[in-house]
C-alpha positions, -999 to +999 in steps of 0.1 A: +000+000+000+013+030-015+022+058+017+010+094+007+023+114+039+052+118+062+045+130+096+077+145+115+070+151+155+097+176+170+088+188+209+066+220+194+065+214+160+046+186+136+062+184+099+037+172+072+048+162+041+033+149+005+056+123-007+030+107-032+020+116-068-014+129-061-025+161-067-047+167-032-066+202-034-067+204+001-047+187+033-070+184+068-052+178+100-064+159+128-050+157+164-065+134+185-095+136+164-097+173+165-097+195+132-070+215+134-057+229+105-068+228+066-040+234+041-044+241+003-010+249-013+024+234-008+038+198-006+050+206+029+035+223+060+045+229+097+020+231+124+025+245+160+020+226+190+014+233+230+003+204+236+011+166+241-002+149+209-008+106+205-026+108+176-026+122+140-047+119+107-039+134+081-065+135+050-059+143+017-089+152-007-087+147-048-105+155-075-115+132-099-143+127-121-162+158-106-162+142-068-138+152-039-118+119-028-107+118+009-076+098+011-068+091+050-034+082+069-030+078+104+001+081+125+007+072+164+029+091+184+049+068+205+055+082+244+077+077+271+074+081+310+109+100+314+130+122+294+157+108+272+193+118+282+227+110+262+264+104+273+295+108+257+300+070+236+262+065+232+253+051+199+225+059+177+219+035+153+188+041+125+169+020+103+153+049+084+173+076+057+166+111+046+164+094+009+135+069+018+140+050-007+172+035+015+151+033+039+154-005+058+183-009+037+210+012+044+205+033+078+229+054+093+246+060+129+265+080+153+284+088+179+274+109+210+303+127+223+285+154+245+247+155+258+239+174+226+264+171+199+275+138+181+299+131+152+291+113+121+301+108+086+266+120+065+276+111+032+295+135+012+319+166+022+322+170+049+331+134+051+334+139+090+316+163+109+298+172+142+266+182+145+235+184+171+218+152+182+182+169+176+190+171+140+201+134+138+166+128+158+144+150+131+160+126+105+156+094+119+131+089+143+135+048+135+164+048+154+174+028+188+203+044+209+225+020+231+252+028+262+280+007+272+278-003+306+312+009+311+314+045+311+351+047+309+342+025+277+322+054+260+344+082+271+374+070+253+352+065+223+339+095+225+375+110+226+390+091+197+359+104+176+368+139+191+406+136+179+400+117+145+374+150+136+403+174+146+425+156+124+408+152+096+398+187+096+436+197+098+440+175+073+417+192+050+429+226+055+458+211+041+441+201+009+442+165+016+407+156+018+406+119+033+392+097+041+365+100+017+334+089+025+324+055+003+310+024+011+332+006-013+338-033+000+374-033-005+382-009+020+399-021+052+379-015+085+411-008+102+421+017+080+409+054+087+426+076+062+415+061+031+375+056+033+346+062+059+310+057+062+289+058+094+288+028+112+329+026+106+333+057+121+315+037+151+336+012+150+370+028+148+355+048+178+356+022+198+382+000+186+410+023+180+398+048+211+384+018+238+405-012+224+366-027+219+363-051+188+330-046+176+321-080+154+314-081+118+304-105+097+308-099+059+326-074+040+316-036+052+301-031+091+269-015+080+245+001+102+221-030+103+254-049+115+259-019+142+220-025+156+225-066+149+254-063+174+246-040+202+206-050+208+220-083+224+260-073+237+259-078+270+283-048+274+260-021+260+222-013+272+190-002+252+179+033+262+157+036+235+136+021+203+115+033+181+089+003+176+095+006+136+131+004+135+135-029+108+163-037+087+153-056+054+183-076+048+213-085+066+243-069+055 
């Protein structure tokens, strides 16, 4: 079943947005099955909240043949009894991608290094970068985010993340950009300077910063290996899941 709307939840803030084909005249709103707003241009709309919200419709009405067409979706706001809190070596890990059509297949991850900032490698140039945690929560609510037990564990991840940044961005100022983010399968894990991607800049957090092996099993640690590995490690906790995190194959 083809989906016709994404619905983003931020603290004050809803995002709608028309990811299907259709031509809807006009987009009704409904929170908790209350009318709340009625929009007639745009494919993308933001609505102000004050409120706590569990419930959202979202209709979309077409044309066709002289008759107005309601088209419905329904989204539930999953939420929690306490606040969420992050620590230096948390990892994020996320089913879901800004390009959706990766979505369950490729993912992406990161590394907490403060209890709002994280580095990552996005995709792109910057290949390496840090950046806030909300952002990386806008993107990918289908994410799960683990702790190690060991918070000596997570601090020297968190460092070596910290250093490899500095250097690569000294690095850069020097007109050597590398690593260069690919995903290419004949890269070496081990290896920092040449390629990067997410969930190796993960790894090499932890392996060459905490002297912790993360295990892989085929040719590139991808973010589904990341998630595979950490919901069960006995070392590392679950602080949070979203219940639609999935992973469609095993990479």
């Amino acid at each position: 079943m083809s989906q016709h709307f994404k619905v983003t939840k931020n603290s004050d803030w809803i995002k709608i947005k028309r990811i299907s084909n259709f031509a809807f005249h006009s987009c009704a709103v409904y929170l908790d099955h209350r009318l709340v707003a009625t929009y007639y241009e745009g494919d993308s709309f933001h609505l102000q909240i004050n409120y706590p919200v569990h419930h959202i419709v979202v209709v979309g009405h077409l044309f066709q043949y002289g008759h107005v067409i309601p088209i419905a979706e329904q989204f539930f706001v999953q939420t929690h009894s306490r606040a969420r809190n992050f620590k230096s070596g948390d990892i994020l890990v996320a089913s879901d991608n800004v390009n959706e059509s990766l979505t369950g297949y490729i993912g992406h991850s990161a590394i907490v290094v403060s209890d709002d900032q994280l580095i990552e490698s996005p995709g792109g140039d910057p290949a390496i970068r840090k950046a806030s945690i909300q952002q990386f929560l806008e993107k990918h609510p289908r994410h799960a985010q683990f702790r190690p037990k060991s918070a000596k564990l997570g601090k020297a991840a968190a460092q070596y993340a910290e250093e490899y940044l500095q250097e690569y961005k000294a690095r850069v100022e020097k007109g050597e950009k590398k690593p260069v983010f690919s995903y290419t399968l004949s890269q070496s894990l081990e290896d920092p300077w040449e390629y990067i991607y997410c969930s190796k800049l993960v790894w090499l957090s932890y392996y060459k910063g905490a002297d912790y092996k993360l295990e892989n099993d085929y040719l590139w640690f991808s973010p589904e290996d990341l998630y595979t590995n950490l919901k069960d490690n006995k070392d590392f906790k679950k602080i949070y899941e979203h219940e639609n995190v999935d992973f469609v194959v095993n990479t």
